[in-house]
Legacy VTK file of the C-alpha trace (Angstrom):
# vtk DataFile Version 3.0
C-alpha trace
ASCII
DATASET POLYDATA
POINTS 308 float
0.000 0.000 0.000
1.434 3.127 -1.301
1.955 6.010 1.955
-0.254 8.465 1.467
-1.684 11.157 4.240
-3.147 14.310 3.859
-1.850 17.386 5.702
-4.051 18.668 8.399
-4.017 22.545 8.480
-1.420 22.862 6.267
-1.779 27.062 5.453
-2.444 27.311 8.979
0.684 25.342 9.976
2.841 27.161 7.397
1.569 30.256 8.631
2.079 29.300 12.025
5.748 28.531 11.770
6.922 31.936 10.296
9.240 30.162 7.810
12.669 32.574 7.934
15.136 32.017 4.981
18.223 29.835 5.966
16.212 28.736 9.154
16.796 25.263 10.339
13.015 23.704 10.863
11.904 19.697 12.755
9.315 18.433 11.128
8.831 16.020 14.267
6.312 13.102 12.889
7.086 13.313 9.477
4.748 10.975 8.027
4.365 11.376 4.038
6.029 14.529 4.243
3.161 16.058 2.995
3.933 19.446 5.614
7.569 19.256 5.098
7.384 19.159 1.487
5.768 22.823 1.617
7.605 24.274 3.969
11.062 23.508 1.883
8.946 24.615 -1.403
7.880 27.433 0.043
11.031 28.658 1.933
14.384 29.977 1.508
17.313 27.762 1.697
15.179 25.971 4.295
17.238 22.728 6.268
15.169 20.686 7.421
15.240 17.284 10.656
12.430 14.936 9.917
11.597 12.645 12.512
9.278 9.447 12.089
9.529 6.115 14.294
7.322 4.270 11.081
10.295 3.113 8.556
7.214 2.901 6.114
6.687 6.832 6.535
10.449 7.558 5.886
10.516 5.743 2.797
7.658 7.405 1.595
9.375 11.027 2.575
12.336 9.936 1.452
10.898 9.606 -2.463
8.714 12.659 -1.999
11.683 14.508 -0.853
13.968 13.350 -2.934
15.000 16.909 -4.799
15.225 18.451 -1.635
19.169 18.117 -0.412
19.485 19.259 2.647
16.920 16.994 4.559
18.408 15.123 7.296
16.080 11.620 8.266
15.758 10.135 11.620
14.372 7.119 12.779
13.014 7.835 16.133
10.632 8.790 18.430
10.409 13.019 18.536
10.124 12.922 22.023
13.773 12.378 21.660
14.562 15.526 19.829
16.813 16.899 22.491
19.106 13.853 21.884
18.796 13.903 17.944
19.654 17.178 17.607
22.739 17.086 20.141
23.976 14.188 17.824
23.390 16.413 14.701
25.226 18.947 16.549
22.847 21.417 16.151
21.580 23.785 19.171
19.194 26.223 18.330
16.494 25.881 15.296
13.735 28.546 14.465
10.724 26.231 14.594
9.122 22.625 15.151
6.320 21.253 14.206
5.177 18.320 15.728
1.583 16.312 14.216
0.046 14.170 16.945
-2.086 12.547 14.905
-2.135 8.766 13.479
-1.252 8.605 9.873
-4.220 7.994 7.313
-1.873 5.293 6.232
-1.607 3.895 9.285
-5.328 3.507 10.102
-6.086 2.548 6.117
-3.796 -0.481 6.160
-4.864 -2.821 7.523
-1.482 -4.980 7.823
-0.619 -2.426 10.699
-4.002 -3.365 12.821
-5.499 0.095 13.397
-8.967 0.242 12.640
-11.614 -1.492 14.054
-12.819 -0.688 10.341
-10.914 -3.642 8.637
-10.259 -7.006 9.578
-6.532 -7.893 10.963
-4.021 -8.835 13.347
-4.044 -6.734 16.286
-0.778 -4.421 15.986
-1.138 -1.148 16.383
2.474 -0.269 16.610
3.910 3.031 15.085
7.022 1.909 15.261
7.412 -1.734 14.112
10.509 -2.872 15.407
9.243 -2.248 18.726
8.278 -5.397 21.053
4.481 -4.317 22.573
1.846 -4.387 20.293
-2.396 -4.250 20.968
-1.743 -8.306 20.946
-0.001 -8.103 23.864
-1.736 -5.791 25.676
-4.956 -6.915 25.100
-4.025 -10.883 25.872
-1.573 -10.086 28.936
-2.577 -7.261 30.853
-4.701 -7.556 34.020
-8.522 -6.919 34.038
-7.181 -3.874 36.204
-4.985 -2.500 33.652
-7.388 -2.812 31.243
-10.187 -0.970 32.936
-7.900 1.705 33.428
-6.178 1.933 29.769
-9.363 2.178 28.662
-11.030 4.417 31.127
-7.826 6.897 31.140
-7.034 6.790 27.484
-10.151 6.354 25.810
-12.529 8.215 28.467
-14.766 5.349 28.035
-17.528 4.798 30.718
-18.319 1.376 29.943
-14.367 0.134 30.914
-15.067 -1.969 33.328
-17.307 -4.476 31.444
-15.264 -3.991 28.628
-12.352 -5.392 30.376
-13.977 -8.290 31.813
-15.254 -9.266 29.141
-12.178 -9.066 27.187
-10.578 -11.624 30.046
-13.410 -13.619 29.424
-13.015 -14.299 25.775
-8.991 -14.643 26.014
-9.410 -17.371 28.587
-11.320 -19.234 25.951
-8.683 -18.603 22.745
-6.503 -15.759 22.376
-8.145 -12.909 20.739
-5.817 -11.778 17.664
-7.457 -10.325 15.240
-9.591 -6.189 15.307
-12.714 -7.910 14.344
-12.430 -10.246 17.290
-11.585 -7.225 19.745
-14.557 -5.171 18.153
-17.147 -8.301 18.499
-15.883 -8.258 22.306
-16.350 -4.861 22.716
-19.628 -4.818 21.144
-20.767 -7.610 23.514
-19.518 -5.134 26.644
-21.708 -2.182 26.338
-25.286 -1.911 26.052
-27.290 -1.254 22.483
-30.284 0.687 22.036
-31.996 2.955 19.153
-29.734 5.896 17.489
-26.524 3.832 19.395
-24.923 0.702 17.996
-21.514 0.924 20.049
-18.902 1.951 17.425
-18.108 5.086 19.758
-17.023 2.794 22.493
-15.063 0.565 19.744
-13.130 4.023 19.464
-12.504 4.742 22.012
-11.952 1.408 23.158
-9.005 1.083 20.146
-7.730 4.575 20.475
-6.816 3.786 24.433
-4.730 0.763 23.230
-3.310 2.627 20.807
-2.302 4.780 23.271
-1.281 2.421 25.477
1.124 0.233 22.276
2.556 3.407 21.254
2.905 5.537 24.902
1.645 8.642 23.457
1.075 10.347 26.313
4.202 9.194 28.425
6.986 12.083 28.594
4.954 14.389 26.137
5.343 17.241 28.427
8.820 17.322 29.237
9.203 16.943 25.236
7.628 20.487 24.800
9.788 21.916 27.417
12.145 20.574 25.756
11.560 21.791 22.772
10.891 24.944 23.978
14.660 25.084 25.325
16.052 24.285 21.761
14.428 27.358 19.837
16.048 30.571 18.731
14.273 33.237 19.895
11.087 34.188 17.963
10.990 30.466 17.202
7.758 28.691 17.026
6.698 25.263 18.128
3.253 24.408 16.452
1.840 21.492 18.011
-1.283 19.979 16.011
-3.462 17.783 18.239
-6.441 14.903 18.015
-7.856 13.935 20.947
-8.340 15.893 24.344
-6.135 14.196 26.214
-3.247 15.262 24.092
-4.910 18.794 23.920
-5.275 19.079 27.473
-0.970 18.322 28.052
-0.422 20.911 25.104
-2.533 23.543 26.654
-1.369 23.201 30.322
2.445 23.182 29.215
2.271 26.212 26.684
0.345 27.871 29.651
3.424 26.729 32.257
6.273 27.897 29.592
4.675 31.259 29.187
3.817 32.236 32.875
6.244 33.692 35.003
4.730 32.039 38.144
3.506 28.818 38.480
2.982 28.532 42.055
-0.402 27.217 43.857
-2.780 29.603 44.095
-2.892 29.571 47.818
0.671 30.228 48.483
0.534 34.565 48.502
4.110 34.660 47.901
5.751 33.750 44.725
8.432 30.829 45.884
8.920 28.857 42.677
11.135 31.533 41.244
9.654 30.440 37.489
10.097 32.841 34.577
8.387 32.342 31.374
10.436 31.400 28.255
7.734 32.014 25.747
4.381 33.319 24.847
1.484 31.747 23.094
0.619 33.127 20.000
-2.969 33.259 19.025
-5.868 30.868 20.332
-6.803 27.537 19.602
-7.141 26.720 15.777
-9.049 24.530 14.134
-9.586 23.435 10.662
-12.466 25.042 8.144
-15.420 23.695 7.720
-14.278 23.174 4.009
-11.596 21.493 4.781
-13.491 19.163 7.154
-15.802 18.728 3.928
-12.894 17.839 1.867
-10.694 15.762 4.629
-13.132 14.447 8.138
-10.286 13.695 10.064
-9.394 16.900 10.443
-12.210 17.726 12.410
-10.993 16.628 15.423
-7.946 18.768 14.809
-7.099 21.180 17.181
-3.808 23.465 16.545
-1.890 25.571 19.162
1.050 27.722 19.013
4.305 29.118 21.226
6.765 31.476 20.035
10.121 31.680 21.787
11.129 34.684 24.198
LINES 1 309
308 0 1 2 3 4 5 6 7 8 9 10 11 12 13 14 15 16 17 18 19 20 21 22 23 24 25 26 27 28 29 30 31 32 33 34 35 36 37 38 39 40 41 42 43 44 45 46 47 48 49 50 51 52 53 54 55 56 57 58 59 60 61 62 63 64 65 66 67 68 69 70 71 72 73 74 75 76 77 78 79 80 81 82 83 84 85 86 87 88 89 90 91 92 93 94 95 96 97 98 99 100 101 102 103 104 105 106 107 108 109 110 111 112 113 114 115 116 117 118 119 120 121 122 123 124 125 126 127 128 129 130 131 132 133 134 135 136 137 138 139 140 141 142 143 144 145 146 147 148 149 150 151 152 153 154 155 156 157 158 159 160 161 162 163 164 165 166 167 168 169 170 171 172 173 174 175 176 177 178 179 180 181 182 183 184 185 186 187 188 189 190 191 192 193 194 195 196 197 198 199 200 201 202 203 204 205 206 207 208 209 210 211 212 213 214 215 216 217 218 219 220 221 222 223 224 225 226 227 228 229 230 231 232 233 234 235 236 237 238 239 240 241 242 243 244 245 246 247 248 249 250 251 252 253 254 255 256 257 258 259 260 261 262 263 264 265 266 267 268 269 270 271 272 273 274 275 276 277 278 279 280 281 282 283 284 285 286 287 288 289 290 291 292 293 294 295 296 297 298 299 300 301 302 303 304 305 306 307
């Protein structure tokens, strides 16, 4: 299956990241390259870090970038980006933009065990040469764990019976496949008129997901991070999917742009913070006509922090 994904916000990215000529940019989940592609079109002598853990999306970039030369490819996790660029010997670039979001490749093939939507092996791993994958998870963690994964990552009310019933079926065979985890799922949470469960299904899968890929583990220390490695007027644009993400994003850029972070009940400032940036703008999301044109973008939910 040929990599394909369609950039989210992609004017409103661009125009977010204040593209400077000669400025060294991270595209930090580079995917199909579909972002990074128009920022080196549309800048001057642009260089350019591009970060995927999916070998699948850096061949794709790799081709699409091809006529691009100075592109440098890394196969890793972003949330390593203070590492990767110490090795690249590089300490200060002038903006980062990092997608959240699952690949529409990754959810439309069905090899990699996504979407509840197609029939296949549970996977679920961004990164394939990693050990975990929704197998695991879902056939070795405790009833516990599971009722929490899925109540914490998925916001999913119905957790409980979905995890007992889950250790139910696995006690019987080993469930392996999506359709098998959806059918179990289904058989968890109650049906009635105008509701036939696939919202529990999603969120049941996205919590997994989360869980495979630990999408939420270190996130915030990865925008401090971040935050530390930008030139000043630099801009990290963080694009978003779900509210958990949204929620780290917006409590971090709010911490790196206040100058005092203490509890509200202690009258005296004692935590001697000073902020290191400011957030541009408010919240962005995409157009209605690009929601039209591309649904998962709906979801989509864009926010912005320039360097002081």
């Amino acid at each position: 299956m040929e990599f394909s994904h369609v950039p989210v916000m992609l004017e409103e990215c661009l125009e977010a990241l204040q593209l400077k000529p000669n400025g060294i940019y991270v595209d930090c989940t580079l995917g199909g390259a579909g972002h990074s592609y128009e920022i080196l079109t549309r800048g001057k002598n642009i260089s350019l870090i591009g970060i995927d853990r999916d070998s699948d999306a850096l061949r794709a970039s790799k081709k699409r970038l091809a006529s691009f030369k100075k592109v440098t490819y890394v196969h890793d996790n972003f949330k390593n980006l203070d590492q990767i660029l110490t090795e690249q010997k590089i300490d200060k670039v002038d903006g980062i933009l990092v997608d959240l979001g699952v690949s529409s490749y990754q959810l439309d093939n069905k090899d990699r065990g996504f979407s509840f939507r197609e029939d296949a092996k549970l996977d679920m791993r961004m990164n394939q040469s990693q050990k975990l994958s929704a197998y695991d998870v879902v056939n070795t963690y405790t009833q516990d764990n599971l009722r929490d994964i899925i109540k914490d990552y998925g916001e999913e009310r119905f957790a409980q019976s979905i995890a007992k019933h889950i250790v139910i079926e696995r006690e019987k065979k080993p469930i392996e496949t999506t359709f098998e985890l959806r059918d179990v799922i289904l058989k968890s949470v109650p049906r009635y008129k105008g509701h036939d469960g696939s919202s529990n299904v999603q969120r049941t899968f996205q919590a997994i997901r989360i869980e495979v890929n630990s999408e939420l583990d270190g996130l915030a220390k990865f925008l401090e991070e971040a935050t530390e490695r930008l030139n000043v007027h630099g801009r990290l644009v963080v694009m978003s999917f779900h509210s958990l993400e949204d929620r780290i994003v917006k409590h971090t850029f709010r911490d790196l742009s206040t100058d005092c972070i203490c509890p509200p009940e202690i009258p005296v400032c004692i935590c001697n913070h000073r902020a290191k940036a400011k957030i541009i703008g408010k919240m962005v999301v995409a157009s209605q006509e690009e929601i039209a044109i591309n649904s998962r973008s709906a979801s989509a939910k864009l926010r912005i922090l320039e360097r002081i």
